[in-house]
C-alpha positions in Angstrom: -14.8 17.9 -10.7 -12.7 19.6 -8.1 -13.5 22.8 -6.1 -12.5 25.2 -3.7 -13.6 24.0 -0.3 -11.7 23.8 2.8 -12.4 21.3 5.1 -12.5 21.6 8.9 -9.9 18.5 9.5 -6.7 17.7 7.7 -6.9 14.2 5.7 -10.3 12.9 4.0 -13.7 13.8 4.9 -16.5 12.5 2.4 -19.6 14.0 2.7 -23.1 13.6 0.8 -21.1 15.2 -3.0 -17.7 13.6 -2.5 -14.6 14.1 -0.4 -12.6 17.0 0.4 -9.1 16.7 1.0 -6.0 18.8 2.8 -3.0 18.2 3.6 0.0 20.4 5.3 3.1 21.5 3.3 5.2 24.6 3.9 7.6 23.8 1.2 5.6 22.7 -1.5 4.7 24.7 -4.4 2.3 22.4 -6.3 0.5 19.6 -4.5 -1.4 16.8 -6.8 -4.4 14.8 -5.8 -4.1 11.6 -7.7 -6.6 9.2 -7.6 -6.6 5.4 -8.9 -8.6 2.9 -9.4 -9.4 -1.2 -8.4 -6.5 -2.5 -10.8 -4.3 0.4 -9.4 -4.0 2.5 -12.4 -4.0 6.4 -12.0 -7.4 7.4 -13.3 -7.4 11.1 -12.8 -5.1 14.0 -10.8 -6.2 17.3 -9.4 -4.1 20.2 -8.1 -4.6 21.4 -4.9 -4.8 24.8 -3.4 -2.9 26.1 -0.7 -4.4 28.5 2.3 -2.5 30.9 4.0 -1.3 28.0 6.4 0.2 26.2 4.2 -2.6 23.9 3.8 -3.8 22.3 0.3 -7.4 21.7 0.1 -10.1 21.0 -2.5 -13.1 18.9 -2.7 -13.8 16.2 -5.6 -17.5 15.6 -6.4 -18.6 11.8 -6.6 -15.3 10.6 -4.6 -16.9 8.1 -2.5 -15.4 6.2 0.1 -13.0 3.7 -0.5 -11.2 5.7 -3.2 -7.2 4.9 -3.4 -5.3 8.2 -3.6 -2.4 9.7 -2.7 0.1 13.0 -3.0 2.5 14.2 -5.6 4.3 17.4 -4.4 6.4 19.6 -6.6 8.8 22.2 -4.9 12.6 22.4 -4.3 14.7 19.3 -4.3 18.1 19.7 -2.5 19.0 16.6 -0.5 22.0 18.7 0.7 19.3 21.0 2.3 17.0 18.9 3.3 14.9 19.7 0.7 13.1 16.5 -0.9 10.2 17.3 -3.1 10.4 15.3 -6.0 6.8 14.8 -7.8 7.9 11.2 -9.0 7.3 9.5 -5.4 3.3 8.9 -4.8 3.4 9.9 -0.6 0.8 8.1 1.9 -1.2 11.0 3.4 -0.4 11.4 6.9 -3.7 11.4 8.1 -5.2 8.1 5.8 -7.2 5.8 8.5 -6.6 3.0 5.9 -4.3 1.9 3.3 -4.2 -1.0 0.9 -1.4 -2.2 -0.5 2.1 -3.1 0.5 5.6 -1.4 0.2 8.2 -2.7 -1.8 11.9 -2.2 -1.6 12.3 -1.1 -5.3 14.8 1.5 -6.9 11.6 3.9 -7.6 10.7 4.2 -3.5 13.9 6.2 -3.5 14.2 10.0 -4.5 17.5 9.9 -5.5 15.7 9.2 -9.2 12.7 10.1 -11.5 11.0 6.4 -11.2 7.2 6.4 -10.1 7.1 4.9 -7.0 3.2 4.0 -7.7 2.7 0.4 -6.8 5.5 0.1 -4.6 3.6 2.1 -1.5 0.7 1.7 -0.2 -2.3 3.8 -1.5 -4.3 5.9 1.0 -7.8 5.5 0.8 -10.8 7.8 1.6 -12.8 6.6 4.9 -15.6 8.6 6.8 -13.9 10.0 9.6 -15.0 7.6 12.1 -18.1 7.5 15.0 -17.3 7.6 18.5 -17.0 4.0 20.1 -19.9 3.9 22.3 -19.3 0.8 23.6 -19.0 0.4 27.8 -15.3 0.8 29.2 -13.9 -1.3 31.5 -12.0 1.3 33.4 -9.6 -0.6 35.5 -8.3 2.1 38.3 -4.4 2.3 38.1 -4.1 0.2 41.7 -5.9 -2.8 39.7 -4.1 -2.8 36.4 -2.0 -5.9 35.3 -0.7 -5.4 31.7 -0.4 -8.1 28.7 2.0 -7.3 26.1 0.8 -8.9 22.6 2.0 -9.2 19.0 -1.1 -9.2 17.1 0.9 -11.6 14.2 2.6 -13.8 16.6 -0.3 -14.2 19.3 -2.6 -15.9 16.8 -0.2 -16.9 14.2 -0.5 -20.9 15.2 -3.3 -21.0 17.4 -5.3 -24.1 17.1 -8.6 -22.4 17.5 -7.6 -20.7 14.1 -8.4 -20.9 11.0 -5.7 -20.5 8.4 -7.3 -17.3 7.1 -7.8 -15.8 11.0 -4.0 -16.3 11.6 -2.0 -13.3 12.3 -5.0 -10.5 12.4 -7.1 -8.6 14.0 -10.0 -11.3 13.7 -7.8 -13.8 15.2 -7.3 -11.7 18.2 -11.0 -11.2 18.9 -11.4 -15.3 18.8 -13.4 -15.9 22.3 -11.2 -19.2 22.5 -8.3 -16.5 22.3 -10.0 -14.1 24.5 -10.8 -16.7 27.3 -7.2 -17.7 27.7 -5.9 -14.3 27.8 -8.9 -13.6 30.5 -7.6 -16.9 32.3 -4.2 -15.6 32.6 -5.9 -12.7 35.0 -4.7 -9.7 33.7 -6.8 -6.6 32.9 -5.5 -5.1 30.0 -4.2 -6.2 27.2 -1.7 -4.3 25.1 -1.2 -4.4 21.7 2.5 -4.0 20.3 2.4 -1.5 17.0 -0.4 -2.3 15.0 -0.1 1.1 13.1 0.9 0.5 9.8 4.7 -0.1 9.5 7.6 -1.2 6.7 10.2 -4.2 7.0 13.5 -2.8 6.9 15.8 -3.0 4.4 18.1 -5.4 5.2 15.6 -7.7 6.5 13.7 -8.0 3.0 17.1 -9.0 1.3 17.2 -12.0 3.9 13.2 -12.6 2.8 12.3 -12.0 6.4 9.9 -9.5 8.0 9.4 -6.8 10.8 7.3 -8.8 13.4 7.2 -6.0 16.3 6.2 -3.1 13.7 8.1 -0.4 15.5 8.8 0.9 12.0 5.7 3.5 11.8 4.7 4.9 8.3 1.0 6.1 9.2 0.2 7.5 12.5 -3.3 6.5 11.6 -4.1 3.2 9.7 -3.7 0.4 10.8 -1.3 -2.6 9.4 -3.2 -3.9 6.2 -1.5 -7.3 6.1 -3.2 -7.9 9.9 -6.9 -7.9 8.0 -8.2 -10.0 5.9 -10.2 -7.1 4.7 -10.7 -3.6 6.0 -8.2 -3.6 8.3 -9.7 -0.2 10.3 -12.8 -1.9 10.9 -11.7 -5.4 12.1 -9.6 -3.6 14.4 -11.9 -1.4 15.8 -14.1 -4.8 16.1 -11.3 -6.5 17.9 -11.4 -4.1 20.7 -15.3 -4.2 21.0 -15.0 -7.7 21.1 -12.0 -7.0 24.0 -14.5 -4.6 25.8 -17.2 -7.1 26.0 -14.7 -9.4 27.8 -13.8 -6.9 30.1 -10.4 -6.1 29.2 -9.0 -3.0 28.9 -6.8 -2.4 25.2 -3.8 -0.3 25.2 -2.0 0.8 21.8 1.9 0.8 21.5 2.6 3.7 19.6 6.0 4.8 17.9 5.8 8.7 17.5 10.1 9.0 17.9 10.9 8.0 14.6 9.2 6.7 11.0 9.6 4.1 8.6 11.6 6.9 6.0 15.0 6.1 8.3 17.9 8.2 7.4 19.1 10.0 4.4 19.3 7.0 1.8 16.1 5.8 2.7 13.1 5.8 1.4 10.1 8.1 -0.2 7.1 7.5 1.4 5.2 10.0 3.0 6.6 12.9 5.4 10.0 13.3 3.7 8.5 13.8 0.7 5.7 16.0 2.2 7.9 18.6 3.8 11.1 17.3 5.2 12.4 19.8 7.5 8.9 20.1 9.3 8.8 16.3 9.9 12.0 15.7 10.7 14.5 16.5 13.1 18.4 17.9 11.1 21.6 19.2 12.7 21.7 23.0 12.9 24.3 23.2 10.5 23.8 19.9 8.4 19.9 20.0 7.2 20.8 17.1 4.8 21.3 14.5 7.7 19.1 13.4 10.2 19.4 13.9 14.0 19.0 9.9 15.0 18.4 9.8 18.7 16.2 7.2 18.0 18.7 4.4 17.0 16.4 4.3 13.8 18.1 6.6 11.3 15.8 9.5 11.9 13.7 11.3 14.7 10.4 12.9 14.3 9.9 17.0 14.9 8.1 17.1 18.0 9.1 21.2 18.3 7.0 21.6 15.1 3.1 22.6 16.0 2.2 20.8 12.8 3.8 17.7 13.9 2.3 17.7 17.7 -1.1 18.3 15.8 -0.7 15.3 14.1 0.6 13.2 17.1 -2.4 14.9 19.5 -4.8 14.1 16.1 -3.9 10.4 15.8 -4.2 9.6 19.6 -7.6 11.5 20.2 -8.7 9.2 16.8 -7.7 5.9 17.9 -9.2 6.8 21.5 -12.5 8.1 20.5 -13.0 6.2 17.0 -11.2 2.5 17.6 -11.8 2.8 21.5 -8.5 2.3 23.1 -8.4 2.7 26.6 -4.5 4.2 26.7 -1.2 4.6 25.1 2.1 2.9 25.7 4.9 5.5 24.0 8.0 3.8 22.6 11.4 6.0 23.0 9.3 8.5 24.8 11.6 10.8 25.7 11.9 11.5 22.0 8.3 13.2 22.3 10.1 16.0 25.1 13.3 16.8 23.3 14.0 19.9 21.8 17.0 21.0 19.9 19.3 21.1 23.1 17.2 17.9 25.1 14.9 16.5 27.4 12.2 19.1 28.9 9.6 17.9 31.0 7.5 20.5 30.5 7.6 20.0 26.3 4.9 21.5 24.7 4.1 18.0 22.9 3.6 16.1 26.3 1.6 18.7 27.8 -0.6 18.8 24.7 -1.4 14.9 25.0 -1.5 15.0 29.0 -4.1 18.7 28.6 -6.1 17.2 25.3 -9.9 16.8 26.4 -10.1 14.2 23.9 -7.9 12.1 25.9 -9.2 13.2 29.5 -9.8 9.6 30.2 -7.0 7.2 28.5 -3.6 5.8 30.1 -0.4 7.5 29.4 2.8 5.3 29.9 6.0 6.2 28.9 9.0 4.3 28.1 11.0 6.9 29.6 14.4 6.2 27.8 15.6 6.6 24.6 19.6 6.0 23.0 20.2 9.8 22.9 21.9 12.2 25.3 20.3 12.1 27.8 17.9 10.1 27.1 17.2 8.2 30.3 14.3 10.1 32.0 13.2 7.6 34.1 10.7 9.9 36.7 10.9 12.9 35.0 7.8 12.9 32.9 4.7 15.3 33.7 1.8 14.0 35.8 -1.1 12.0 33.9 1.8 10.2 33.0 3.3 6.2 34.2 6.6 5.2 33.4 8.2 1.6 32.7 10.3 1.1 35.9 13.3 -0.6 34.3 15.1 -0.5 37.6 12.1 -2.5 39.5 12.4 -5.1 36.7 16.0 -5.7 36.8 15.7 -5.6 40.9 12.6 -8.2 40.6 14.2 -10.5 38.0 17.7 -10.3 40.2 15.8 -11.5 43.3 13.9 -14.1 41.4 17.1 -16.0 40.2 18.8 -15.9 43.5 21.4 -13.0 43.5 23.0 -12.6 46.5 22.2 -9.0 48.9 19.1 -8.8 46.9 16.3 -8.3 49.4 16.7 -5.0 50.4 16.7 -4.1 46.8 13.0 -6.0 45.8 11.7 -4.5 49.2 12.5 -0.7 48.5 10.8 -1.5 44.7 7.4 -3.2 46.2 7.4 0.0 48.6 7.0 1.7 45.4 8.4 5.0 44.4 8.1 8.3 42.2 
């Protein structure tokens, strides 16, 4: 049922017999395609084969879309070196565009152990690889743009328009009662805190609470499946149609600094288990640990061509495919450090800023982030806007009456670099 076909992109791509599959591991030494079923039961497994760059490929005949799969990859498992293969933990393919299921903070996520981690993380699941949005662009100029920051969940959690069933999601979002008050409020864009799929931390499922802002990334692709009632790819790629039509712009939050995985004792769900030291950011001398300049227990690779693929891959898809109209980068300066810090000229932020596939979105940076030198506030290529933290704090300053603040407020409505 499986053969030896390569296919163009990394991830799924169905076509007419099936759906060929690749995904990128250096360390590996046996990857396993395992496919399940409805009820989430394994029904069969396939072993991949690897190409001299250090991709595993191969195509399964009468794999239609929809089908839940993920990875199993066997190779060295040394902790101590950063070395985490361990064929027990099912991994989310890094370029799934949707998932179904939820994560679960059981003993078996972990790879300290042999447990099967199967029904604790979500399943990826086979998609066609998406048409280009064709629907008009509002195409605010920069002089014209007034952002809207908005949680998906808590936006439409309680709105009275809302049914119980549209609370919280992507449908509730694309309400026109919910769209003609954000209209109302005269901005021109509206942008979406992280809708990319995400985990609740740890210590917040012990208290029964969840993650509401999702800056804990586990796909750089799908979307969040508990913000869909269904599908959750498609009703947010009707969300922003339904956006477009109104005439607002749509601008994704992403999180590329850091992943859901967090440090050492976390969990097994995808890239650590994939190829650690390609993913992740470790000290020179202590590959075991995670460099943390994120605040988040790890920091994503952004030296590693693999790893600026895969960021370049997932913009360019939610651009083109899901129609957003430009990017808002959390801990962006994470996406320019190398080994010894922040370079401007980082072959990661010139990738995104050169990519033809993103000639025409927004770029803003949050130009900060809780490592050494991490505050980069003007410092970031051209293409790119910045949050201007120190126009905020001179704005909100003036605004409740602190004393010698004019001159401040005056030099920041000037404007600057």
């Amino acid at each position: 049922m499986i053969r030896r076909e390569r296919p163009d992109a990394l991830g799924p791509t169905p076509d007419a017999d099936g759906t060929a599959f690749a995904v990128y591991s250096a360390i590996a030494e046996r990857v396993e395609l395992c496919l399940f079923d409805e009820d989430g039961k394994a029904s069969f497994s396939f072993d991949l084969v690897r190409d001299d760059d250090c991709v595993w490929y191969g195509h399964v005949a009468q794999c239609a879309p929809g089908q839940r799969y993920g990875y199993r990859v066997y190779g060295p498992f040394d902790p101590d070196r950063g070395l985490r293969c361990n064929p027990s933990k099912l991994l989310i393919d890094p370029y799934a565009r949707r998932l179904e299921g939820g994560f679960t903070w059981d003993k078996a996520v972990f790879d300290s152990n042999g447990l099967d981690s199967a029904g604790h993380v979500p399943f990826s699941v086979g998609t066609p690889v998406g048409e280009i949005a064709d629907d008009p662009r509002p195409r605010v100029p920069w002089s014209e743009t007034i952002f809207y920051e908005c949680n998906v969940r808590g936006f439409t959690m309680r709105h009275p328009a809302l049914d119980e069933a549209s609370q919280g999601t992507f449908a509730g979002l694309a309400n026109h009662e919910v769209v003609d008050y954000i209209k109302a409020l005269g901005v021109t864009s509206v942008e979406l805190m992280p809708v990319q799929a995400f985990v609740d931390e740890h210590h917040l499922s012990k208290m029964d609470l969840r993650n509401l802002w999702g800056y804990n990334t586990i796909s750089f692709f799908a979307p969040m499946p508990r913000y869909a009632s269904g599908a959750a790819d498609i009703e947010l790629r009707d969300a922003v149609r339904v956006l477009h039509d109104a005439g607002l712009e749509v601008i994704l939050d992403v999180a590329y600094n850091h992943t859901g995985e967090s440090g050492k004792t976390g969990p097994t769900i995808s890239f650590r288990g994939l190829d650690n030291l390609t993913y992740y950011r470790t000290p020179p001398l202590d590959p075991g640990a995670y460099v943390n300049d994120t605040g988040c227990g790890n920091t994503v690779n952004a030296d590693h061509p693999r790893v600026r693929q895969l960021v370049v891959d997932s913009l360019a898809y939610h651009a083109n495919c899901m129609g957003f109209d430009g990017f808002r980068f959390d801990l962006a300066t994470i996406l320019g450090r190398r080994g010894d810090g922040f370079v401007k000229g980082h072959p990661l932020l010139i990738d995104i800023s050169n990519d033809s596939r993103l000639a025409d979105v927004k770029l803003v940076a949050e130009p900060w982030d809780p490592g050494p030198g991490g505050y980069q506030l003007g410092n970031f290529p051209p293409r790119w806007a910045e949050w201007n933290d120190r126009y905020r704090d001179d704005v909100r300053q003036f605004w409740r009456g602190d004393h010698g603040k004019s001159g401040a407020l005056a030099r920041r409505l000037h404007g600057s670099a």
